[in-house]
C-alpha positions in Angstrom: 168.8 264.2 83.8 168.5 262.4 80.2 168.6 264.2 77.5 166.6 264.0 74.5 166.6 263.8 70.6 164.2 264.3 67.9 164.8 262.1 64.8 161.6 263.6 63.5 160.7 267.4 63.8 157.5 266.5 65.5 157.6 265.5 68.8 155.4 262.1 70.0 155.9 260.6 66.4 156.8 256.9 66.7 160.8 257.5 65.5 161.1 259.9 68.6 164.5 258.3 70.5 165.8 259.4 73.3 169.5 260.3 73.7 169.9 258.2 76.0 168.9 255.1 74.0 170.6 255.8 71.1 173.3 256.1 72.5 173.4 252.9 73.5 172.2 251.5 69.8 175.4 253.0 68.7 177.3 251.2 71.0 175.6 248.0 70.4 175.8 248.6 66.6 179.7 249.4 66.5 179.7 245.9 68.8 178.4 243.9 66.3 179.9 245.5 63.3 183.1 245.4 64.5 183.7 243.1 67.2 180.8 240.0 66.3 181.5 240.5 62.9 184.8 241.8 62.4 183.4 243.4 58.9 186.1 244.8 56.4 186.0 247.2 53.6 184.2 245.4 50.8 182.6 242.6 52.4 179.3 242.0 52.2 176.6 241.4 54.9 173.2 240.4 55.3 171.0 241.9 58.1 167.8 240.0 59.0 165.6 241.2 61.2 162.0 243.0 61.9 160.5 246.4 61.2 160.7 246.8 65.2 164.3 246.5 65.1 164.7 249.4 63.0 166.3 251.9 65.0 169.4 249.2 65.7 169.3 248.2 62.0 169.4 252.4 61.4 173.2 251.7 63.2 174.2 249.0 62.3 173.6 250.1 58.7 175.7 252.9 59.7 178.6 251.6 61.3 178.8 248.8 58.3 179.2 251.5 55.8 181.3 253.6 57.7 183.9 250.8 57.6 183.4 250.2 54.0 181.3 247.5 54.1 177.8 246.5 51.6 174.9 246.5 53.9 171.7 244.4 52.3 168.7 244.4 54.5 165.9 242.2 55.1 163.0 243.3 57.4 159.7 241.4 57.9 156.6 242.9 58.8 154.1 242.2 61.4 152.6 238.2 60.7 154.9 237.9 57.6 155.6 234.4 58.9 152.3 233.3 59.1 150.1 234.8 56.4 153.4 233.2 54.1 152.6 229.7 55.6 148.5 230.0 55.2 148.5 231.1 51.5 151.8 229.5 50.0 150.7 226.8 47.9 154.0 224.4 47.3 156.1 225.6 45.0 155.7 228.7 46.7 156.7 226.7 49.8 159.8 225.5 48.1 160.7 229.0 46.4 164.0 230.7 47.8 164.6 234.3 47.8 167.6 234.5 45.2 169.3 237.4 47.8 168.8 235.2 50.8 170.9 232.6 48.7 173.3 234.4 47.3 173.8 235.7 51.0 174.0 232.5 52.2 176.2 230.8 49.4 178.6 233.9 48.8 178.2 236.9 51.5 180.9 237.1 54.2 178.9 237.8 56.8 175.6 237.5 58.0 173.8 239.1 61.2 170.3 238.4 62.5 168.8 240.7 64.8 165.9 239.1 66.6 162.9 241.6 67.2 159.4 239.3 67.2 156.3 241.1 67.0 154.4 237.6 68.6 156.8 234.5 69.9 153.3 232.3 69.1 152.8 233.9 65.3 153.4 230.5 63.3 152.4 227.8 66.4 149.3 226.8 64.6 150.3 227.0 61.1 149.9 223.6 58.7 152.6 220.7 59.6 152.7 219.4 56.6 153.4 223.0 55.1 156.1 223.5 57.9 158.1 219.9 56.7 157.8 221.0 53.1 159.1 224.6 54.0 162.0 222.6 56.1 162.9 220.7 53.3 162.9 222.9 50.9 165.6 224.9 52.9 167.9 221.4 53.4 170.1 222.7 51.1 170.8 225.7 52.4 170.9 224.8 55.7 173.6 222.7 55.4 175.8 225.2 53.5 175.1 227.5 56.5 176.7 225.3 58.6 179.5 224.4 56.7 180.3 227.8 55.9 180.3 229.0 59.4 182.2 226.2 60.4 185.2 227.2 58.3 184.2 230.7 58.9 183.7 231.4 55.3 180.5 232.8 56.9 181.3 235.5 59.8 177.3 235.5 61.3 176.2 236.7 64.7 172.8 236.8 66.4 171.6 239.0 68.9 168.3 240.8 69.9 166.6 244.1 69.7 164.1 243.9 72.9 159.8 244.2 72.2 157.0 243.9 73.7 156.6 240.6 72.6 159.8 239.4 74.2 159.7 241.6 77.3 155.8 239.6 78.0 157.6 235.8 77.6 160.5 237.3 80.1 158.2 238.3 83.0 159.6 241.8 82.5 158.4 245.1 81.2 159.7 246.3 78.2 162.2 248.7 80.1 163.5 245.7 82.5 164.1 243.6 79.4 166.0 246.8 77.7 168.3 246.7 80.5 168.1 242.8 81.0 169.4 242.6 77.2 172.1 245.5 77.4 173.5 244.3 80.3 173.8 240.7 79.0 176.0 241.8 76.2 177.9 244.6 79.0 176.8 247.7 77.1 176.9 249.7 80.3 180.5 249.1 80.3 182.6 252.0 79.1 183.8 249.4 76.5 181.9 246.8 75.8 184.6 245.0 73.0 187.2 245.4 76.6 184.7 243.2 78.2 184.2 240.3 75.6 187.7 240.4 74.9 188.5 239.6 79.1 185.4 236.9 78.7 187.5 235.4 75.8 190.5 235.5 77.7 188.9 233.4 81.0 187.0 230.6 78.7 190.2 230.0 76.5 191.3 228.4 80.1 188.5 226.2 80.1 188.5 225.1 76.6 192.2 224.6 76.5 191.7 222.5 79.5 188.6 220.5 78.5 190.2 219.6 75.2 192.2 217.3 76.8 189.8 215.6 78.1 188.0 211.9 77.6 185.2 211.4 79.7 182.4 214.5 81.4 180.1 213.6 83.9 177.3 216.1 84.6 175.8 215.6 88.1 172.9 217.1 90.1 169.1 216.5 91.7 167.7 214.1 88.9 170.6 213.9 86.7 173.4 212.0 86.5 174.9 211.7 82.3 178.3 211.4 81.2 179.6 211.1 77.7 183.3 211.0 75.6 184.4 214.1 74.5 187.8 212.3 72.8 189.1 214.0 70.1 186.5 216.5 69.6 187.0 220.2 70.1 185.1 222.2 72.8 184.7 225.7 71.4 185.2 229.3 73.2 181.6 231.3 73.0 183.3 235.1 73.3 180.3 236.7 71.8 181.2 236.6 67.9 178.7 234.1 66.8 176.4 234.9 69.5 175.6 238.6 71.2 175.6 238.1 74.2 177.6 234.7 74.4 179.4 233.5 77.3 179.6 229.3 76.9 182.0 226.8 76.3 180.7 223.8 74.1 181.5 220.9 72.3 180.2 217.9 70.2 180.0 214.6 72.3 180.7 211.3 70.6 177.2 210.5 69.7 177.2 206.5 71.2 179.2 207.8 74.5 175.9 209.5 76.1 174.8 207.3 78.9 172.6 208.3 81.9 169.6 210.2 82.9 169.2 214.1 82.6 166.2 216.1 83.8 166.6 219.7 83.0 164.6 222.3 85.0 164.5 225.1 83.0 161.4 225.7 81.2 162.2 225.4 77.1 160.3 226.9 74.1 160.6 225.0 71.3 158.5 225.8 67.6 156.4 228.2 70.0 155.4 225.6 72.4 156.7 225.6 76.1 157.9 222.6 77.7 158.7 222.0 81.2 160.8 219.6 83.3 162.0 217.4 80.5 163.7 213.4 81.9 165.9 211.7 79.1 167.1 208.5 79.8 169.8 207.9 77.6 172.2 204.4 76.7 174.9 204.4 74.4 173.8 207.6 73.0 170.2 207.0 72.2 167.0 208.5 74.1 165.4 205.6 75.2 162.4 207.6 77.1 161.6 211.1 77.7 159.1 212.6 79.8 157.8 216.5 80.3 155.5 217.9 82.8 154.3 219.6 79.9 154.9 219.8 76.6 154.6 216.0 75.9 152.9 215.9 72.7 155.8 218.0 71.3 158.2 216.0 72.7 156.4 212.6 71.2 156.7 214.4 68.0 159.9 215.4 68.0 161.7 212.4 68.9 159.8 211.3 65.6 162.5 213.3 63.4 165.4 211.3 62.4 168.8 212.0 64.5 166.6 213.5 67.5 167.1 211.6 69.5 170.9 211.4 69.8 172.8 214.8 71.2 174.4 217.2 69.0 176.2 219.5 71.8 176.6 219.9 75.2 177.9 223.0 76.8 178.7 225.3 79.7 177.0 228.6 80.7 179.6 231.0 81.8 177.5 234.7 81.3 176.8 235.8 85.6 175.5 238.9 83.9 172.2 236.8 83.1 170.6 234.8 86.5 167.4 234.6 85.2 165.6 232.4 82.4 163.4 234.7 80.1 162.3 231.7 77.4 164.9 232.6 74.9 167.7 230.2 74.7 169.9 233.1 73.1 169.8 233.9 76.7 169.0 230.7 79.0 171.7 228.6 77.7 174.5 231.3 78.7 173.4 231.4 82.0 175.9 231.4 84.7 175.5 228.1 86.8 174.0 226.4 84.4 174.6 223.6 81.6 172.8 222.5 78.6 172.6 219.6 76.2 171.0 219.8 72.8 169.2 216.9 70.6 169.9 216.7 67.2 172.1 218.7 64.8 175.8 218.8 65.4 178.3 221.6 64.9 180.7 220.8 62.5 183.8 222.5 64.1 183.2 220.8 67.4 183.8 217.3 65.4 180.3 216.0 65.8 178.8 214.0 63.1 175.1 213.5 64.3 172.8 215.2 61.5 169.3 216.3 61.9 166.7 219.1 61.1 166.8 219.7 64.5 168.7 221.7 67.1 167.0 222.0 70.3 168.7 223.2 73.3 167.6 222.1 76.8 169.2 223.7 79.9 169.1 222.3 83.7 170.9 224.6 86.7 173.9 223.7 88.4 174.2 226.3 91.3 172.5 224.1 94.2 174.6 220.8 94.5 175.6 220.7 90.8 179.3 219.0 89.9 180.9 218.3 86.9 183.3 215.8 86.4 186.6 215.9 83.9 188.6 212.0 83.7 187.3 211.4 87.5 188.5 215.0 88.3 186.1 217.4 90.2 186.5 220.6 87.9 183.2 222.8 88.8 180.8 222.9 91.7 177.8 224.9 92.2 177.8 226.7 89.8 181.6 227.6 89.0 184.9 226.1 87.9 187.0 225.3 90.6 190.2 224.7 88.8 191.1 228.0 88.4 190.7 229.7 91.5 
């Protein structure tokens, strides 16, 4: 039987958490202070995230000050997003948050806790405010990825599970609870134990794929390959990300040649789109297509660098099988691989800049190979060099 505690003195108040579940907060919160993060005495950190979240942000406040650490927080309130982008005029548009830059320009680490009140809040909100929001932030979006490139910037995402998300999964609230915890193996005794054994098995795979020239991914409607020469494929233990599990890398941008239909259903700027076709030659998207979500699609392949790939990558996490519209989640899928238009990471070598990054994931586990120099290296679903 569970027990419970009172963090109020009146019972049925909204901050009544049970034992049970706060337990588990704990555990998440000492996680991402100490494993994602890696925070010391005196560094500073910026936590972003929602007023729903505020029971993790309670611990991870916590555990950052109880290793010495300078907790700032941000927390945005129901339809923040939205009311900002309907009333800003533009130089409220271009205005930065003098904290959020400092944070971003100076702070050692930075964690974002995702906790949406409404996945669909800003779809409907002004373009042209959107592009002059997006280049207002430019700037500081590029600093972001330098800086956690040379890991000047620790910074780990992760989610705190709502309604709002639970509803996009299929789930109810408590199936996405335990869809989330168990995703990032907070049932485990020790969850650090079991990132640190994930680490251990996809250092194989990156040492391996690092010296190697040419990938072929192969399944039902795809068949792409692409040079990976001299670029670095990157081990996805669950610091940057929580939960993580995925090996990626940069491809060089005019390698990319093929056709590539992914089959899992993608949310992109609050819009879903569905059975996406690229054909691809010398590293350009020629044509795309989309069951739906076409008009999106038309539109984003209108943003310069879109249409040449800024990652692909490898889902290694068999503690998620099933695709809940969050790519925090789809694209570390077990059996699965994704590819992503636009933006490159820095540390994989990639030079393909954009204001996009948009991940699109297909599943490997029925028929799906993947091929290393000519070299059969995975099949259905798994590496098979390792066995």
């Amino acid at each position: 039987m569970k027990t419970d505690i009172l963090t109020s003195p009146k019972p049925g108040r909204h901050n009544y958490i049970p034992l049970y579940r706060m337990n588990i907060l704990r555990k998440y919160a000492h996680l991402l202070v100490n494993y994602c993060l890696e925070l010391k005495k005196g560094e500073r950190v910026y936590i972003k995230s929602t007023t729903l979240a505020e029971p993790l942000v309670r611990e991870v406040y916590r555990a950052a000050l109880q290793v010495g650490a300078h907790p700032e927080v941000d927390l945005s309130f129901r339809e923040k997003g939205r009311i900002f982008m309907n009333e800003a005029d533009e130089h409220q548009l271009q205005y930065i948050s003098p904290l959020y830059r400092e944070a971003m320009e100076q702070f050692e680490a930075y964690l974002v806790i995702r906790a949406p009140f409404n996945l669909r809040e800003e779809q409907n909100v002004d373009s042209t405010k959107q592009k002059i929001r997006k280049e207002s932030t430019q700037d500081l979006v590029k600093t972001y990825f330098k800086r956690t490139a040379d890991k000047s910037l620790k910074r780990s995402l992760c989610q705190y599970p709502t309604q709002a998300s639970a509803q996009e999964a299929g789930m109810s609230l408590e199936e996405y609870e335990q869809f989330v915890y168990n995703a990032c193996h907070l049932y485990s005794e020790n969850p650090e134990a079991e990132w640190l054994k994930v680490r251990a098995h996809q250092q194989q795979i990156v040492d391996y794929l690092n010296n190697v020239d040419q990938i072929r991914y192969q399944c039902n409607k795809t068949d792409i390959s692409f040079s990976v020469k001299d670029r670095v494929w990157i081990n996805s233990d669950g610091q940057n990300n929580m939960p993580s599990g995925e090996v990626f890398s940069g491809p060089v941008e005019d390698s990319v040649n093929g056709t590539v239909h992914f089959n899992y259903p993608s949310v992109y700027m609050g819009h879903e789109v569905e059975d996406i076709i690229l054909e691809v030659k010398d590293g350009i998207v020629q044509s795309w297509s989309a069951k739906k979500g076409q008009e999106l699609l038309d539109k984003i392949f209108e943003i310069e660098g879109a249409r040449q790939f800024g990652e692909v990558a490898i889902g290694t996490n068999y503690n998620i099988q099933t695709a809940t519209k969050n790519i925090l989640f789809d694209e570390k899928i077990g059996g699965t691989i994704h590819m992503a238009i636009g933006q490159s990471y820095i540390q994989t070598g990639g030079k393909n800049q954009s204001a996009i990054h948009w991940d699109m994931i297909t599943d490997m586990k029925d028929g799906g190979r993947i091929y290393a120099d000519d070299r059969l290296i995975y099949e259905n679903g798994n590496f098979i060099i390792f066995d």
